[in-house]
C-alpha positions as a LaTeX table, in Angstrom:
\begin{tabular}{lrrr}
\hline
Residue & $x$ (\AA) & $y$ (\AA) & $z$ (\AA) \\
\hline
Unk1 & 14.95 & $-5.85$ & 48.45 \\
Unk2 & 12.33 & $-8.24$ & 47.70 \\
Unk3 & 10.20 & $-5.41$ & 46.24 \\
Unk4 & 13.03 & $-4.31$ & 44.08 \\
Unk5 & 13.65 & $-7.47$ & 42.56 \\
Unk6 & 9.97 & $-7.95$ & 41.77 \\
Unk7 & 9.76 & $-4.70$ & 40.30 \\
Unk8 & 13.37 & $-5.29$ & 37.83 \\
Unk9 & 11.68 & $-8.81$ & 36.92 \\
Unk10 & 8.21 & $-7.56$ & 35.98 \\
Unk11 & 9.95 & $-4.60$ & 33.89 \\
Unk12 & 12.22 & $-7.51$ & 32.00 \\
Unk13 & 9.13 & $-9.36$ & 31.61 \\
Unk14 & 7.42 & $-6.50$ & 29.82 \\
Unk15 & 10.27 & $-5.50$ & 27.63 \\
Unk16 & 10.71 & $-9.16$ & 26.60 \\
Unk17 & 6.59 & $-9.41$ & 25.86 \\
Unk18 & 7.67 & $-5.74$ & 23.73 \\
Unk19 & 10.28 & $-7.21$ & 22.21 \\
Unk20 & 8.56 & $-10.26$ & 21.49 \\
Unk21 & 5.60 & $-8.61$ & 19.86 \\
Unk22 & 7.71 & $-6.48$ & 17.58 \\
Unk23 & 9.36 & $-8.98$ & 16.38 \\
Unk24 & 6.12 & $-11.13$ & 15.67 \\
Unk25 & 4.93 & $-8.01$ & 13.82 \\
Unk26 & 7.68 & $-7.86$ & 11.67 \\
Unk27 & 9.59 & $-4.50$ & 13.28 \\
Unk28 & 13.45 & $-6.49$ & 12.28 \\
Unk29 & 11.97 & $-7.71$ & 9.00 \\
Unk30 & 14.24 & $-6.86$ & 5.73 \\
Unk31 & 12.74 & $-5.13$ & 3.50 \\
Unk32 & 14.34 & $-5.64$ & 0.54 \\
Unk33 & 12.92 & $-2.93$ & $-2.43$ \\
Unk34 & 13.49 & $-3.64$ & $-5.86$ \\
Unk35 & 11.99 & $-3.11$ & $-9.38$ \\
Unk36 & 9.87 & $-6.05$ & $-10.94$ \\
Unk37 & 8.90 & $-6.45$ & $-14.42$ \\
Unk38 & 5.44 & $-7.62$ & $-15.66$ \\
Unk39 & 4.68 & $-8.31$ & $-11.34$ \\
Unk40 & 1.36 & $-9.64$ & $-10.39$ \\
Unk41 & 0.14 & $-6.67$ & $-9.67$ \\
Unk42 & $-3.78$ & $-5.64$ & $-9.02$ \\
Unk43 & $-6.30$ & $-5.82$ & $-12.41$ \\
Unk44 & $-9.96$ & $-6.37$ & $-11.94$ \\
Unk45 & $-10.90$ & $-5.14$ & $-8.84$ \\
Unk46 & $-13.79$ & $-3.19$ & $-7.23$ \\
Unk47 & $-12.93$ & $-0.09$ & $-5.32$ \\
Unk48 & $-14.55$ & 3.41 & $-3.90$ \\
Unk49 & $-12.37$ & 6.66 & $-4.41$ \\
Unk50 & $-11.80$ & 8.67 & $-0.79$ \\
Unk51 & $-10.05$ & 12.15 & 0.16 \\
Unk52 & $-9.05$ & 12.84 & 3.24 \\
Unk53 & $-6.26$ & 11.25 & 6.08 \\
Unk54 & $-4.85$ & 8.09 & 5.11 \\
Unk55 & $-5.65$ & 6.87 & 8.49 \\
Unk56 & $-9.44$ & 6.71 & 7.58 \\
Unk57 & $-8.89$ & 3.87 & 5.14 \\
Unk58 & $-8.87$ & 1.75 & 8.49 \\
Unk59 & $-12.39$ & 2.06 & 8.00 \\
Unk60 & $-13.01$ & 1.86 & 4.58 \\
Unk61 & $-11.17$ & $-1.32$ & 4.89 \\
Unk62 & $-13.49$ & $-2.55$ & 7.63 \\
Unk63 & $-16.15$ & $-2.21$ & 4.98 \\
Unk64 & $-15.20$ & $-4.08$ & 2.02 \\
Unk65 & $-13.68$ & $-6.71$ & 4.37 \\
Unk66 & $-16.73$ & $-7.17$ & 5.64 \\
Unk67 & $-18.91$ & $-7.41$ & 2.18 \\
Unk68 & $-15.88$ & $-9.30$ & 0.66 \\
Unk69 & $-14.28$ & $-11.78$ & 3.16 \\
Unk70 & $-12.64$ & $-13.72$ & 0.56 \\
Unk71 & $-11.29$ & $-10.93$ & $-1.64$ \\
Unk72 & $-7.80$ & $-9.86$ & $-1.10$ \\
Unk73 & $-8.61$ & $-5.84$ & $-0.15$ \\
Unk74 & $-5.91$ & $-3.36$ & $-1.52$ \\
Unk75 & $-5.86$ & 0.17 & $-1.59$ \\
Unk76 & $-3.95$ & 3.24 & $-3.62$ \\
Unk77 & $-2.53$ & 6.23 & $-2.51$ \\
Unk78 & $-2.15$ & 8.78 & $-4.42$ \\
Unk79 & $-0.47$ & 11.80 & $-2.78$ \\
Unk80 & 2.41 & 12.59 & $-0.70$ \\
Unk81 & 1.62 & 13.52 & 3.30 \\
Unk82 & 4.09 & 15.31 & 3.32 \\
Unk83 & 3.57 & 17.79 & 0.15 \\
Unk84 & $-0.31$ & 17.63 & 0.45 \\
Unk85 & $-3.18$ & 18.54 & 3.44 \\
Unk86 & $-4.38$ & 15.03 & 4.86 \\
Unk87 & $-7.90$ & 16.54 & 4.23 \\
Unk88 & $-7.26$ & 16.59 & 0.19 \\
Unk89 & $-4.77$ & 13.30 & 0.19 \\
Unk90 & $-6.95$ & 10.93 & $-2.38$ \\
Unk91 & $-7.15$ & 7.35 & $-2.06$ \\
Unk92 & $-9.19$ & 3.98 & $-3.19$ \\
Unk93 & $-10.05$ & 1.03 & $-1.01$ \\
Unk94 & $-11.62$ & $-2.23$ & $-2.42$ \\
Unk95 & $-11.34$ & $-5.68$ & $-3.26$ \\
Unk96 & $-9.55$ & $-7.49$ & $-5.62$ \\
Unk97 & $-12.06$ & $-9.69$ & $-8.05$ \\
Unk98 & $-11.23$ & $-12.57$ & $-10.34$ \\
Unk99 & $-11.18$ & $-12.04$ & $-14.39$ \\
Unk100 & $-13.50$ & $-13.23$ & $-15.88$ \\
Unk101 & $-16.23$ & $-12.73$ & $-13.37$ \\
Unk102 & $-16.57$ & $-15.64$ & $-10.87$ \\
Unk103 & $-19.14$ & $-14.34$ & $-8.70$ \\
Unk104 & $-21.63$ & $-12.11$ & $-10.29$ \\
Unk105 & $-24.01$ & $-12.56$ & $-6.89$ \\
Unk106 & $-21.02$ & $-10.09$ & $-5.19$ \\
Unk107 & $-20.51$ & $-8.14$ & $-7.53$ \\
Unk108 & $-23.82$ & $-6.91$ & $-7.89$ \\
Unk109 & $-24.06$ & $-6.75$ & $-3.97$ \\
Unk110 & $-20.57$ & $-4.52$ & $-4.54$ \\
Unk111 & $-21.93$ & $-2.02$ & $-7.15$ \\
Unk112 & $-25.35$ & $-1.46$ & $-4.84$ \\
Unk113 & $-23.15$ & $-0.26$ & $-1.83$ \\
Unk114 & $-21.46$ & 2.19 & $-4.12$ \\
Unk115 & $-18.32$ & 0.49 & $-5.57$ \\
Unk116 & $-16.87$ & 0.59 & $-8.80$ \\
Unk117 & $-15.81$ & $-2.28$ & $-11.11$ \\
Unk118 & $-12.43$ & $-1.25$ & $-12.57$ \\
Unk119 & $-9.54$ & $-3.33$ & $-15.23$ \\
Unk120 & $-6.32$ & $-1.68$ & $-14.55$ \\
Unk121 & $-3.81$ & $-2.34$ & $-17.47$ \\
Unk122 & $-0.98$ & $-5.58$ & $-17.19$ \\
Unk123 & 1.75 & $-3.57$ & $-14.75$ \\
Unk124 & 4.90 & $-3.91$ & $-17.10$ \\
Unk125 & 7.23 & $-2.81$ & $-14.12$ \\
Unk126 & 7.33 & $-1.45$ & $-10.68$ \\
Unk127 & 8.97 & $-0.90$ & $-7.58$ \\
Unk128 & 7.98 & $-3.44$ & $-5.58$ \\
Unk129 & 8.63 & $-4.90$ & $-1.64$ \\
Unk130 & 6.55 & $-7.00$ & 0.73 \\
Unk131 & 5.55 & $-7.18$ & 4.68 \\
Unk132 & 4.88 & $-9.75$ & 7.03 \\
Unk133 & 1.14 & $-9.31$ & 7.69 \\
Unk134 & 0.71 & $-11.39$ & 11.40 \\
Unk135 & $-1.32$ & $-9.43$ & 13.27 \\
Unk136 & $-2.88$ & $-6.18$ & 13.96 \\
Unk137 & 0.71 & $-4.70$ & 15.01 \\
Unk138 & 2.38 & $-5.20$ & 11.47 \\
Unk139 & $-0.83$ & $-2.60$ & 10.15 \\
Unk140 & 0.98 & $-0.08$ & 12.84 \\
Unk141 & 4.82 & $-0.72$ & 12.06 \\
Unk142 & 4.03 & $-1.66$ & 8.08 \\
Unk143 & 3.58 & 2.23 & 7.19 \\
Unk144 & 6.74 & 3.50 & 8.82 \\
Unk145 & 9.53 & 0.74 & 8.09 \\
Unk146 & 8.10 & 0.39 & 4.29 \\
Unk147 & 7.66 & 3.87 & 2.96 \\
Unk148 & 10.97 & 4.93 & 4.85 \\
Unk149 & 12.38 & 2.21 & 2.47 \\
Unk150 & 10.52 & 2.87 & $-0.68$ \\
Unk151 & 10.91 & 6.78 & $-0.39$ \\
Unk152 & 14.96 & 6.51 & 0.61 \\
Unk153 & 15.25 & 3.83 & $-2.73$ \\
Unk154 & 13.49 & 6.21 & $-5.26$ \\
Unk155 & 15.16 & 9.18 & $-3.74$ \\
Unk156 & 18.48 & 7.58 & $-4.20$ \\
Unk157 & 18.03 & 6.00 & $-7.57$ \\
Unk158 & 20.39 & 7.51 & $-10.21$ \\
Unk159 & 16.97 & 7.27 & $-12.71$ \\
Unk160 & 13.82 & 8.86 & $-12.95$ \\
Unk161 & 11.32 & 6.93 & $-10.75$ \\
Unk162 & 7.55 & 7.75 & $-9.85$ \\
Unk163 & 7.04 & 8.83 & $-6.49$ \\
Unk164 & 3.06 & 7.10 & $-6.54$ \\
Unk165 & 0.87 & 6.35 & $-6.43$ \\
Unk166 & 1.67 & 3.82 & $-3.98$ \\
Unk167 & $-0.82$ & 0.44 & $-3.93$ \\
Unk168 & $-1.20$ & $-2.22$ & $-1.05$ \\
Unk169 & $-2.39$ & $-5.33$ & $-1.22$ \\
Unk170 & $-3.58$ & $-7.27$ & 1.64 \\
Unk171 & $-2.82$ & $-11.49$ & 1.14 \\
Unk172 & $-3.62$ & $-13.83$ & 4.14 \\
Unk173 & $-0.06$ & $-13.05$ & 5.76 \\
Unk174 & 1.92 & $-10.89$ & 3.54 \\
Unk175 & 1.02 & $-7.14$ & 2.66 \\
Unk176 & 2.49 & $-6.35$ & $-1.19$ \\
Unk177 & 3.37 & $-3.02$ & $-1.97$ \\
Unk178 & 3.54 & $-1.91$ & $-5.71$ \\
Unk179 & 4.65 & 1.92 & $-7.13$ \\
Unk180 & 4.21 & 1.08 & $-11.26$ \\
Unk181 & 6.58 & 2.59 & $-13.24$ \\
Unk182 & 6.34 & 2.30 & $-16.75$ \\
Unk183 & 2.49 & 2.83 & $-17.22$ \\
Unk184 & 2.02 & 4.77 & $-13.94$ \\
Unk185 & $-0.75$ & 7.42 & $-15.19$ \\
Unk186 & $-3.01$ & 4.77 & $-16.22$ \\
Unk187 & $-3.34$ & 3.67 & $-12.38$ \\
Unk188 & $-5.32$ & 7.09 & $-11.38$ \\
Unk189 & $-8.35$ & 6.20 & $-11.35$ \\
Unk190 & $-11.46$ & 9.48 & $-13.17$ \\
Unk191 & $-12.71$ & 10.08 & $-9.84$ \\
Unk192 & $-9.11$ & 11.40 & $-9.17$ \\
Unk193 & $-7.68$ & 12.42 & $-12.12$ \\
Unk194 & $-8.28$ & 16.25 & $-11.34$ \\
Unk195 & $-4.47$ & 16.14 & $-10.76$ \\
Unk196 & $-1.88$ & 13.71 & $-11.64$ \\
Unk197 & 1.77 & 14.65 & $-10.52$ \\
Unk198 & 4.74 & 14.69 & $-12.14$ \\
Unk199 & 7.47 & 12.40 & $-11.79$ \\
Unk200 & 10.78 & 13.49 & $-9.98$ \\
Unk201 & 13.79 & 13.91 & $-11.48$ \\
Unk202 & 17.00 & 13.32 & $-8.75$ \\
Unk203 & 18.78 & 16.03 & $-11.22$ \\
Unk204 & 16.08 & 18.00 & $-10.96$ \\
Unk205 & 13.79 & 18.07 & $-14.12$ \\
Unk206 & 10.00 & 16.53 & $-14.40$ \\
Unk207 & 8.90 & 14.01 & $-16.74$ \\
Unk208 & 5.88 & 11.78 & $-16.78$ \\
Unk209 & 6.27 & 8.74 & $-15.35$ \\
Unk210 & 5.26 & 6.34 & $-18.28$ \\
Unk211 & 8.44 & 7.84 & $-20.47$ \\
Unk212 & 10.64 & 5.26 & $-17.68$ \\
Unk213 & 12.40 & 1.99 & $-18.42$ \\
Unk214 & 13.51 & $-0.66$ & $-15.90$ \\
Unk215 & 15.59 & 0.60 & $-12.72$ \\
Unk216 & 17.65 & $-1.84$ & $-10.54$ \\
\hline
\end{tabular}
């Protein structure tokens, strides 16, 4: 029996250490979506376009995290998984940089490793939620529990909402996610303008995304 017992313990043990973890890592967080006007969304940043699986920007965040330690990094998605091969899915990774320029020294360091300095307009509105950002377990739950919820609100919105591009950025314990609305084509970047895609109509017709007003 004493084997038994050891062996019920240990497994309640490990559960609890699961449970505990997710929980840390922000699995049970709300995530409350909404739409936000004029949000503090990314401007100035520095940033290098990328096509292929999403799950490379791991390392393309490992990069400018390590040229830019004090830069919040973000990133941009532009197309769906789900509608387009993971070897054409473009994205951006960089760093978020002050305006007006603060440190010239990194920003020259930046454009010799192949970045670009970019101004994105003022975001007038945008679908907008957050993440608690704890450890390197909310990077593996983040994806799943957040775009569930952004996806299921824009799906089930009774007006005309973008479906992307989707942006991230990362803060010291909270990951921001932003889908503009209003001036939405002006957040593709040249490198991937090749093909911008049209907004989705719930009733069924297209129209470009910066014809929306405020939703929510």
């Amino acid at each position: 029996m004493d084997w038994l017992f050891i062996t019920v313990a240990g497994l309640l043990l490990f559960l609890l250490g699961v449970l505990a973890v997710a929980v840390h890592a922000g699995f049970f967080s709300d995530i409350r979506v909404r739409t936000s006007l004029n949000p503090n969304c990314i401007r100035r940043v520095a940033y290098k376009p990328y096509r292929g699986p999403y799950k490379r920007a791991n390392e393309a965040f490992g990069a400018i995290c390590s040229l830019a330690p004090r830069n919040a990094p973000f990133g941009i998605y532009y197309d769906s998984h789900h509608k387009v091969p993971a070897e054409q899915c473009r994205y951006i990774v960089g760093c978020c940089l002050p305006s007006p320029p603060a440190n010239s020294r990194l920003e020259d360091v930046l454009v010799a490793r192949g970045y670009i300095i970019h101004t994105f307009p003022q975001c007038e509105a945008a679908i907008v939620t957050e993440f608690p950002f704890r450890s390197q377990f909310s990077l593996l739950i983040a994806p799943y529990r957040v775009y569930y919820a952004l996806e299921k609100h824009i799906k089930n919105s009774k007006q005309v909402l973008p479906g992307g591009p989707f942006i991230e950025v990362y803060e010291s314990d909270l990951i921001k996610y932003f889908c503009p609305i209003d001036n939405n084509a002006e957040f593709y970047v040249p490198e991937v303008k090749t093909h911008i895609p049209q907004t989705e109509d719930p009733n069924g017709s297209n129209e470009q995304s910066h014809n929306l007003k405020k939703n929510q």
